[in-house]
C-alpha positions as CSV (number, residue, x, y, z in Angstrom):
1,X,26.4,103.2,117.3
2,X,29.9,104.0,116.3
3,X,33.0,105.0,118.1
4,X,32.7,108.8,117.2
5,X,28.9,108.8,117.8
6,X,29.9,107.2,121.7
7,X,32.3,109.6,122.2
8,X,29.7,112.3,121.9
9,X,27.3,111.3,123.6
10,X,29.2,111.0,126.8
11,X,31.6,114.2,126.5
12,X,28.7,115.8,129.3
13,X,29.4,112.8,131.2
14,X,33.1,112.7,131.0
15,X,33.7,113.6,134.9
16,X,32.3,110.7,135.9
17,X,35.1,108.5,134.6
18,X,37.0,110.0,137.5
19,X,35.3,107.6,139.6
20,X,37.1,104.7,137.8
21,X,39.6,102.9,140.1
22,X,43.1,101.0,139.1
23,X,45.8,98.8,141.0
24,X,49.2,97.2,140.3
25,X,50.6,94.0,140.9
26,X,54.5,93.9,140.4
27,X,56.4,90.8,140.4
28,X,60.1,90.2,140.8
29,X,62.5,87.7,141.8
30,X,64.7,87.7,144.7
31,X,68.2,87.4,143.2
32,X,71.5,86.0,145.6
33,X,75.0,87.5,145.2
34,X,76.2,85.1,142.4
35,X,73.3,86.0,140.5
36,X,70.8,82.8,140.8
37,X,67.9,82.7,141.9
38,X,67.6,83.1,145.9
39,X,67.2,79.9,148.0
40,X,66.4,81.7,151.2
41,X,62.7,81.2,152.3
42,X,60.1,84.6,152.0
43,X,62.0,87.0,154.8
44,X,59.9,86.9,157.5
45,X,59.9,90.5,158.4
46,X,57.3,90.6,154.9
47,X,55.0,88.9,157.5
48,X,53.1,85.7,155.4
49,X,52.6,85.7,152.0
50,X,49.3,83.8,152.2
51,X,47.2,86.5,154.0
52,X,49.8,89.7,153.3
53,X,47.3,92.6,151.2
54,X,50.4,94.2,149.7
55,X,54.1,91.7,149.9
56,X,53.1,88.6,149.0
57,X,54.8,85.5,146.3
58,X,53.9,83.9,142.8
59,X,54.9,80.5,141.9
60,X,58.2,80.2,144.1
61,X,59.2,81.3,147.3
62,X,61.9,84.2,145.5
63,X,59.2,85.5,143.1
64,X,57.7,88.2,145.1
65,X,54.8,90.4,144.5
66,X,54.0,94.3,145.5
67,X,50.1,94.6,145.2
68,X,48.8,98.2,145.5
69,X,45.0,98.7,146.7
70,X,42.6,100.7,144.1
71,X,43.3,104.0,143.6
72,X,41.7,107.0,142.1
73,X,44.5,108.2,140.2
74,X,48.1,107.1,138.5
75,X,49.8,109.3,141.0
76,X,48.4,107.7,144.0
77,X,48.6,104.2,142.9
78,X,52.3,104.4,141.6
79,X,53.3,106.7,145.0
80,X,51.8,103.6,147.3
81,X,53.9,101.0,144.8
82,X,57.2,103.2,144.9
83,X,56.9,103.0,148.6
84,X,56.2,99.6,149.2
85,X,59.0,98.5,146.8
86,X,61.3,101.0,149.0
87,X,60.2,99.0,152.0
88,X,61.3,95.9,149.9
89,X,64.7,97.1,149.6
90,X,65.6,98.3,153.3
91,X,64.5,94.8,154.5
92,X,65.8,92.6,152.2
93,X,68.5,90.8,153.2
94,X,71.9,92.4,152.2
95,X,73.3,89.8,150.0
96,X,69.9,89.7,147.6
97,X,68.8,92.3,145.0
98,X,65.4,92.8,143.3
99,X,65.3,91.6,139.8
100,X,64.1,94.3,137.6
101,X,63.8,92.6,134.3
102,X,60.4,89.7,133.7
103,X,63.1,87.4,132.0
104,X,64.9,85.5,135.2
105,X,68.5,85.6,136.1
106,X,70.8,82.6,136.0
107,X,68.9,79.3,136.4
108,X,70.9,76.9,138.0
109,X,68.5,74.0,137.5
110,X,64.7,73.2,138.0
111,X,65.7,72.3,141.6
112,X,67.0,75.4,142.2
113,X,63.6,77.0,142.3
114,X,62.0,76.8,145.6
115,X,58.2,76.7,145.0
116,X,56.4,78.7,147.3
117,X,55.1,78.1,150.8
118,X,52.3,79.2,152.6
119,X,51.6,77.8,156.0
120,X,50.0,74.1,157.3
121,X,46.5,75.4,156.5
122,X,44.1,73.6,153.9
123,X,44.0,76.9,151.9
124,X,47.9,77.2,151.9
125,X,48.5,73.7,150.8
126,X,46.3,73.8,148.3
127,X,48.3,76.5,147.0
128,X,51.5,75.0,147.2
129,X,50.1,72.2,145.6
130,X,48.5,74.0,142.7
131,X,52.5,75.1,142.3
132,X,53.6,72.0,142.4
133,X,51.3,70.9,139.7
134,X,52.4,73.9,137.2
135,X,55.9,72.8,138.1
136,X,55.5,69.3,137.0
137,X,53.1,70.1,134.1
138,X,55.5,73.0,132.6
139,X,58.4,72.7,134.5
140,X,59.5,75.2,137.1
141,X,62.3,77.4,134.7
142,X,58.9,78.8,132.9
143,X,57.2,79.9,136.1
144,X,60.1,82.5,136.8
145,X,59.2,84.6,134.5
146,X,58.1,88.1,135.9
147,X,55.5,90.7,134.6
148,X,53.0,93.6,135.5
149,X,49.0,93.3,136.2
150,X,47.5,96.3,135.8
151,X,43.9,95.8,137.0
152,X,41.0,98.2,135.9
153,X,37.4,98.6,136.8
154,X,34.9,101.9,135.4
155,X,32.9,103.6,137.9
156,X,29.5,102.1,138.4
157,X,28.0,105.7,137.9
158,X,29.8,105.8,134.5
159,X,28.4,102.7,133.6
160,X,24.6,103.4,135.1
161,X,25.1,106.7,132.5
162,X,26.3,105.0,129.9
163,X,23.6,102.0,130.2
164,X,21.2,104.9,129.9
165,X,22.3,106.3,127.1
166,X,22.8,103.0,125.4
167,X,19.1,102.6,125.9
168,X,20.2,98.4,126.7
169,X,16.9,96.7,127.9
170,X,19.1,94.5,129.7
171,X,19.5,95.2,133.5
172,X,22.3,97.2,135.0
173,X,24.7,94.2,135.9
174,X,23.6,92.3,133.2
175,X,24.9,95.2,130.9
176,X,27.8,96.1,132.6
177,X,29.1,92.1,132.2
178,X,28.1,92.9,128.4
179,X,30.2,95.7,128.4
180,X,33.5,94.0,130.2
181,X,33.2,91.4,127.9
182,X,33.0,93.6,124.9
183,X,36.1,95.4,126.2
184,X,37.9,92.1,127.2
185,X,37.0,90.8,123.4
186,X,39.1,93.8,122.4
187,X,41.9,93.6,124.6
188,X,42.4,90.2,123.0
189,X,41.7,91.4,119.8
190,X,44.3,94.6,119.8
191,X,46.6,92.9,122.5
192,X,49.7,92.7,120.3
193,X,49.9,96.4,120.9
194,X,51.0,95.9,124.4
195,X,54.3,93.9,123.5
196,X,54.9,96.1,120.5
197,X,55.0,99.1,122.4
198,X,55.7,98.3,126.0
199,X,57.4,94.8,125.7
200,X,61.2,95.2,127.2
201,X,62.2,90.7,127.0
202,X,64.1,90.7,123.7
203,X,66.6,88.9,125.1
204,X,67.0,86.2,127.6
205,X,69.8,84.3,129.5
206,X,70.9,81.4,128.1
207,X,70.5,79.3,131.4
208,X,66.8,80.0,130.5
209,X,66.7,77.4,127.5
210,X,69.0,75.6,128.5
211,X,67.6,71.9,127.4
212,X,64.7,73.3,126.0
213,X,62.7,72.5,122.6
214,X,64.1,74.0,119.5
215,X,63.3,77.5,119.3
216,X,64.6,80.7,117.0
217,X,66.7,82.5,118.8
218,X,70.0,83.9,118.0
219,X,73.6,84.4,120.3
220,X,73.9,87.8,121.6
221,X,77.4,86.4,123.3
222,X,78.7,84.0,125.4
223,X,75.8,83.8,128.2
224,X,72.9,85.9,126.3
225,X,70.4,84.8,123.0
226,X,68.1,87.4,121.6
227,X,65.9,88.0,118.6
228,X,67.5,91.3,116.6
229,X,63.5,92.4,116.3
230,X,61.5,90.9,118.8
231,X,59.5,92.7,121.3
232,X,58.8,90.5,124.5
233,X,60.1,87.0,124.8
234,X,57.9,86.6,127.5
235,X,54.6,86.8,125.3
236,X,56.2,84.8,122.6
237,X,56.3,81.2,122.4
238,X,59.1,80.5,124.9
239,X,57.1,82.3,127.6
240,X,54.0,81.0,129.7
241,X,51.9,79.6,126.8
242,X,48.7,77.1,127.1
243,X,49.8,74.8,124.6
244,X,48.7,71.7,125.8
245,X,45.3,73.4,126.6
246,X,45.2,74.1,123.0
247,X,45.7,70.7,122.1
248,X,43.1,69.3,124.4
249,X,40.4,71.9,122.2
250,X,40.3,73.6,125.6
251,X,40.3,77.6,124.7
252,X,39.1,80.4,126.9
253,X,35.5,81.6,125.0
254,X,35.7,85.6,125.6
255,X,32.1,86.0,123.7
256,X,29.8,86.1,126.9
257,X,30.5,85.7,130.7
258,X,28.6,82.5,130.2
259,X,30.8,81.2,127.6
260,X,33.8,82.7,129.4
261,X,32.5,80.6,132.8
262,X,31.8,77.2,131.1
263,X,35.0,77.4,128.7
264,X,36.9,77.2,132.2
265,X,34.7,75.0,133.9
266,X,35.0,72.6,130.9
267,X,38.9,72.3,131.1
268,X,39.1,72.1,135.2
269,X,36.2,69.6,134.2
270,X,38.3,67.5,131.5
271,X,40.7,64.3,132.5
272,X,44.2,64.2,131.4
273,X,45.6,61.5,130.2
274,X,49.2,62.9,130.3
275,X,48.9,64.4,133.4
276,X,47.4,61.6,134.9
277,X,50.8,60.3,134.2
278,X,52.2,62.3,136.8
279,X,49.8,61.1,139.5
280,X,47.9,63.0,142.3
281,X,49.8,62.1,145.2
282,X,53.6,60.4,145.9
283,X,54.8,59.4,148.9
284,X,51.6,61.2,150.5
285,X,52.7,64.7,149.0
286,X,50.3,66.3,146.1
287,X,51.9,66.4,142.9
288,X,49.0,68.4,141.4
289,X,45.4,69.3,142.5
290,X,44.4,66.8,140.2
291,X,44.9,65.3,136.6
292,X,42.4,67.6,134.6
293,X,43.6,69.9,132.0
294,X,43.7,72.7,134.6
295,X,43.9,72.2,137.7
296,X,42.2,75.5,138.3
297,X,41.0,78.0,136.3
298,X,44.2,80.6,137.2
299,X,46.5,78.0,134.9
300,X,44.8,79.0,132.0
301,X,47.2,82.0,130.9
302,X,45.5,84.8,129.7
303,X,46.6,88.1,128.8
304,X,43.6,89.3,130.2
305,X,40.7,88.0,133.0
306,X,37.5,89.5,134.0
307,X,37.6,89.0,137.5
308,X,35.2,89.6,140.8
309,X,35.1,91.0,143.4
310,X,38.4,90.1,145.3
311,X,36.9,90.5,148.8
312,X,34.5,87.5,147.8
313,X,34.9,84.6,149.8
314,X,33.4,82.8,147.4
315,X,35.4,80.2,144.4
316,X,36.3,82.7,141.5
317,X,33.8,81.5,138.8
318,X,31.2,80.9,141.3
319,X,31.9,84.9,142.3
320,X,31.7,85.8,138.7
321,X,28.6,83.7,137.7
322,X,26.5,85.2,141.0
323,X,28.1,88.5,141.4
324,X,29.0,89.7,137.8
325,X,32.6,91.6,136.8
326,X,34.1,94.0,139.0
327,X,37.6,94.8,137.1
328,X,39.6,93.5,134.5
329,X,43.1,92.2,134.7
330,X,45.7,93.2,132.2
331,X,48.4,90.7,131.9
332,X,50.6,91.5,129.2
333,X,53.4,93.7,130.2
334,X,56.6,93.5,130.6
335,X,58.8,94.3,133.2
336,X,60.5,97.6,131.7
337,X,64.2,97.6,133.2
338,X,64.8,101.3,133.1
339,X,61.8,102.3,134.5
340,X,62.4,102.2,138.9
341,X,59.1,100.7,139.5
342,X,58.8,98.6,135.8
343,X,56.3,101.2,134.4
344,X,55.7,104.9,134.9
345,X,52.6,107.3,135.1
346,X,52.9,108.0,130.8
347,X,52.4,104.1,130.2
348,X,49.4,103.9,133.0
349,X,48.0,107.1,131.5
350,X,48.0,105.5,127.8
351,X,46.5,102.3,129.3
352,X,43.6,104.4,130.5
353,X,43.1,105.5,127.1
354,X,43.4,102.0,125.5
355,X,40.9,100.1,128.0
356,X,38.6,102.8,127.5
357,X,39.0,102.4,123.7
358,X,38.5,98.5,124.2
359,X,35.2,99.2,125.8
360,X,33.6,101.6,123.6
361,X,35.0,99.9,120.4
362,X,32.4,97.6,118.5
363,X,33.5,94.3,119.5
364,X,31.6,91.3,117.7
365,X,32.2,87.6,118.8
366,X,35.5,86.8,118.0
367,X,35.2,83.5,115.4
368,X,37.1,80.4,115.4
369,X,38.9,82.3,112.0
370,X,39.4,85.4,114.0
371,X,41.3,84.1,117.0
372,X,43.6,82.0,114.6
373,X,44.3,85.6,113.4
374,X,45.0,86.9,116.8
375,X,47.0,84.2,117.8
376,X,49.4,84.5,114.9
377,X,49.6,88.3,115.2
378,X,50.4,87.9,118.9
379,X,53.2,85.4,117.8
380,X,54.7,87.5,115.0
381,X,55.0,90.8,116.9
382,X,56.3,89.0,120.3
383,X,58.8,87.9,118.3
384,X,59.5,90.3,115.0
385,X,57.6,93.0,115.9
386,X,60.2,95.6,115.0
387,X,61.0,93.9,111.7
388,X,60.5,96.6,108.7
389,X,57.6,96.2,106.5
390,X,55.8,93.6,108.7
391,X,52.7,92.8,108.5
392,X,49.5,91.2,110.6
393,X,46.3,90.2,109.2
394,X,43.2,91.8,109.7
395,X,40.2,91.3,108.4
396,X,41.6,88.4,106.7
397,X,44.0,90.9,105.0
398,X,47.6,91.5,104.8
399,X,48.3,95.0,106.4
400,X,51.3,96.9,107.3
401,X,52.1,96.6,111.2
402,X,52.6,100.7,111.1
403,X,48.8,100.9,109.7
404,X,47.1,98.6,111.5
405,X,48.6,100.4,114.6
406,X,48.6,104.1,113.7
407,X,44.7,103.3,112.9
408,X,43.9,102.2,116.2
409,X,45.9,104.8,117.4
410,X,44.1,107.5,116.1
411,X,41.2,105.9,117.9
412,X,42.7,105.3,121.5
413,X,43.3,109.6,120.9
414,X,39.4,110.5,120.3
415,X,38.6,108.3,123.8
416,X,41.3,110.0,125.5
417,X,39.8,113.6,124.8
418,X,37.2,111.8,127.4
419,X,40.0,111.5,130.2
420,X,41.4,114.5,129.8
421,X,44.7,116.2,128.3
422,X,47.3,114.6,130.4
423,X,46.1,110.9,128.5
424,X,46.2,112.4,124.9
425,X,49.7,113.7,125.1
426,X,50.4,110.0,126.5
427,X,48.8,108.5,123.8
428,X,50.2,110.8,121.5
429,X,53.7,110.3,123.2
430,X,53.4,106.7,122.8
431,X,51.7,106.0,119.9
432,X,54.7,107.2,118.4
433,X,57.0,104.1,118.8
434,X,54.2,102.8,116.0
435,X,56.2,104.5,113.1
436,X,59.8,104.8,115.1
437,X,60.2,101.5,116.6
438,X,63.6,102.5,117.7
439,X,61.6,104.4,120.5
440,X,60.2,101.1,121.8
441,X,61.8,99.6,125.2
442,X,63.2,96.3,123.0
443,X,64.9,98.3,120.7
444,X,65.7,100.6,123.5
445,X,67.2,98.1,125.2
446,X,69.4,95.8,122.6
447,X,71.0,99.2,121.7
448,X,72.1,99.8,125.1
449,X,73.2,96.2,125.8
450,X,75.0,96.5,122.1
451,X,76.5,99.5,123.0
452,X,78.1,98.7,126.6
453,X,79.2,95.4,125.4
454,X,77.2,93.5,128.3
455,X,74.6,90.4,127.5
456,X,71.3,89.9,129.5
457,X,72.5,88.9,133.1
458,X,75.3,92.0,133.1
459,X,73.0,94.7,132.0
460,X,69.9,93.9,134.2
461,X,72.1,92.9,137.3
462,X,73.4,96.7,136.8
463,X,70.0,98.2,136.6
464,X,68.6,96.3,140.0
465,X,71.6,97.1,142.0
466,X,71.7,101.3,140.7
467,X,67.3,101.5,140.9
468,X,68.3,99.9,144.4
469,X,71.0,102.3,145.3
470,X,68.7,104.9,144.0
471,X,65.6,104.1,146.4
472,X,67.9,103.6,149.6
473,X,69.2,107.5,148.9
474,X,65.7,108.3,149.1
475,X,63.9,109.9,152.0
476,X,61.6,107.2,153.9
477,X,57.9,107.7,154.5
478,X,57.3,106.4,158.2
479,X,54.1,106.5,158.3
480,X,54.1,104.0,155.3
481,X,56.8,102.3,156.7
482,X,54.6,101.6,159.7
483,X,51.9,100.6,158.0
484,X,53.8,97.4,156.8
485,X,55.1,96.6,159.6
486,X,51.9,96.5,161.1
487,X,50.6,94.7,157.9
488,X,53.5,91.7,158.2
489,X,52.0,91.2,161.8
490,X,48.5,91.1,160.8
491,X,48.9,89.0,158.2
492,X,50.7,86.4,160.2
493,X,47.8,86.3,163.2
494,X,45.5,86.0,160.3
495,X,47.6,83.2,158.6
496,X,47.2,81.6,162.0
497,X,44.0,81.9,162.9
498,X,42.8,80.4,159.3
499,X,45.4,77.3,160.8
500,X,43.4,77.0,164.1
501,X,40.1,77.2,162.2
502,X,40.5,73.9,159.5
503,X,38.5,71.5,160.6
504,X,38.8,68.9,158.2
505,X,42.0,67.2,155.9
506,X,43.4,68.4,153.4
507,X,42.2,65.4,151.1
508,X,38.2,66.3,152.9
509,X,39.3,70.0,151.9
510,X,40.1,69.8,148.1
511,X,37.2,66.9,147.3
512,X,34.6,69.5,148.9
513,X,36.4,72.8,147.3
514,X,35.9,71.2,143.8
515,X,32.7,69.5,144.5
516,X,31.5,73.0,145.5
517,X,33.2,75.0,142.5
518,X,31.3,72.2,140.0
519,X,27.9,72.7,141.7
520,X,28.9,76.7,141.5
């Protein structure tokens, strides 16, 4: 059944899709008055970072991370985050801003970037330690880079419908793990939209590469390099990339849950010989979990993840292999500098439309041949994507960016007729920066940075300290307030009590966490 034919069928059951839930994770680092990368540890009046629901960290102690529970609507969900991130600023300490920008402020050095810590407990450690492994795998420069998860999950009563009207002989969960798949398939198939029109990293510090592999960018100026038409530096191939996964033929296999389970389990299953290098342990201190090709399966970097439930106790895979999907997690977007809270209602409203689109699209396996393709587009538009006349392949064909797009386009604005008229004029809104790539936050942003004469650290520095400035003139929601106060205590009794409950080492701890995640 086509798209069109979908769409019809389920315009009587459109209401139901009102039942579909989202959340935000926002990242950003804690910046100090010269403009490097803060050395102070988590402030403690966020409570603990290991246990906290909404303030936690990433990969270093300065990288922190506003997490908004599901909500029903864009409104809600982007109310709780503007809140939270107002919180942020009243408490953090007066000489530190909040970097608004997912390319990093000046890097002093890979010392300079404290990796996170998260109590004496086995499950803290190994998360320190799982750090400490990206940071001597990748080094630690890489793991400062910033972005926005947008996580998605359909109503259950949308998908009971649609299972119904499918007329799927497979059962309920079965087909609902079909469906997520077929939608993640697309997401990775279409996913060099979401640079194109919402990436905002065309240019970067030069601290960033400083001693890095050869690479194509230009000079902006004196402390700034840039690609004149690329989209998001972050996606391209200076950013977070799995190239030695790659090279060890490990590749996450989006064509079934099954496959998706077992691509994982292969690499978190396959020795190392370069990492082996490194060693487990020095001086009695972790250096990594261990000397596979991932350590876990969170170092595979994906731009997006079908994920469980995350109230499940149980290891990640384990929890998707029993339990099925319960969302999906969106990986690819950039930080937008302008924007007070990185992205706005418009861009969550299109991304409604699009993961909708990615579900209901035919999705075959994606072949060997096909993800070459999608690996090369993803490149090209990270990088070039605003160059005139460019074009991806599709189909094993030579198309025209602006065609390829303004296709799909067309389509993400017959699914949003489903959500209602407050997505289509999104889509419509946004689709836009297809033909007028001028419109797009890159371009957006070079011309600005052209235009006041500033280079990379200048211009964003300017735009944390005035979004800052902006949410401290704004009026303060106790109750909320309260909330995360109570929150920061909470977490840190819980952080305790896991402490008081470990009853083994942390050597006993990780042989029996993998041995257990194998047998899962």
């Amino acid at each position: 059944m086509g798209l069109t034919e979908k769409i019809k069928q389920l315009k009587p059951y459109s209401a139901l899709l009102k039942g579909n839930l989202m959340g935000l994770e926002r990242e950003g680092l804690r910046v100090s008055r010269k403009g490097g990368i803060s050395q102070a540890p988590h402030p403690k009046v966020f409570g603990c970072a290991l246990t906290h629901p909404n303030i936690t960290t990433d990969f270093s102690e300065s990288l922190i991370e506003l997490v908004t529970p599901p909500s029903g609507s864009a409104k809600e969900m982007l109310a709780f985050l503007a809140k939270t991130q107002q919180y942020l600023y009243y408490h953090l300490p007066k000489d530190q801003s909040f970097w608004t920008a997912s390319m990093p402020c000046v890097i002093r050095g890979e010392t300079y970037i404290p990796i996170a810590q998260y109590g004496k407990s086995n499950r803290g450690q190994m998360k320190t330690a799982y750090r400490r492994g990206l940071a001597n795998r990748y080094g630690s420069t890489m793991q400062t880079i910033a972005g926005i998860h947008f996580n998605y999950s359909f109503a259950p009563d949308f998908f009971k419908q649609y299972h119904q009207l499918q007329a799927n002989c497979a059962t309920l969960r079965d087909f609902t793990d079909q469906s997520y798949m077929q939608l993640t398939r697309n997401v990775v198939r279409y996913g060099w939209l979401m640079p194109y029109l919402f990436g905002a990293s065309s240019a970067v510090c030069k601290s960033f590469l400083k001693g890095y592999r050869a690479h194509s960018l230009v000079e902006f100026n004196s402390s700034t390099l840039y690609e004149p038409y690329a989209t998001s530096l972050r996606m391209g191939d200076i950013g977070y990339q799995n190239l030695r996964e790659d090279e060890f033929g490990v590749k996450a296999n989006y064509n079934s849950l099954h496959h998706y389970i077992h691509s994982l389990n292969s690499g978190m299953q396959t020795p190392c010989a370069e990492y082996a290098q490194i060693g487990s342990k020095k001086q009695g201190q972790y250096q990594q979990l261990n000397t596979n090709v991932l350590q876990i399966e969170n170092e595979y970097y994906a731009s997006v993840r079908p994920k469980p439930n995350i109230n499940s106790s149980k290891k990640p895979l384990v929890a998707l292999a029993e339990d099925g999907i319960n969302y999906i997690e969106l990986r690819s977007l950039d930080i937008n500098p302008h924007l007070p809270l990185g992205i706005d209602e418009q861009q969550t409203e299109f991304l409604e439309a699009f993961l909708l689109f990615c579900l209901l699209e035919e999705s075959p396996a994606i072949s060997s041949r096909e993800q070459f393709e999608i690996d090369r587009n993803d490149q090209l538009v990270a990088h070039k994507g605003r160059q005139p006349e460019l074009n991806l392949i599709h189909q094993e064909q030579q198309v025209l960016l602006q065609d390829l797009g303004n296709t799909i386009m067309d389509k993400i604005l017959l699914c949003a007729e489903l959500l209602g008229a407050g997505k289509q004029a999104a889509v419509k809104e946004i689709g836009a920066r297809i033909t007028h790539s001028q419109r797009t936050p890159s371009a957006i942003i070079l011309q600005q940075m052209q235009a006041n004469k500033q280079g990379f650290f200048d211009y964003t520095d300017a735009l944390s300290k005035q979004h800052q400035k902006d949410f401290m003139a704004q009026k303060v929601d106790k109750a909320h307030f309260a909330y995360l106060d109570q929150q920061a205590k909470k977490s840190c009794q819980q952080q305790f009590a896991i402490e008081q409950a470990d009853n083994m080492s942390f050597d006993e701890y990780l042989a029996d966490y993998f041995r257990s995640n194998l047998d899962g």
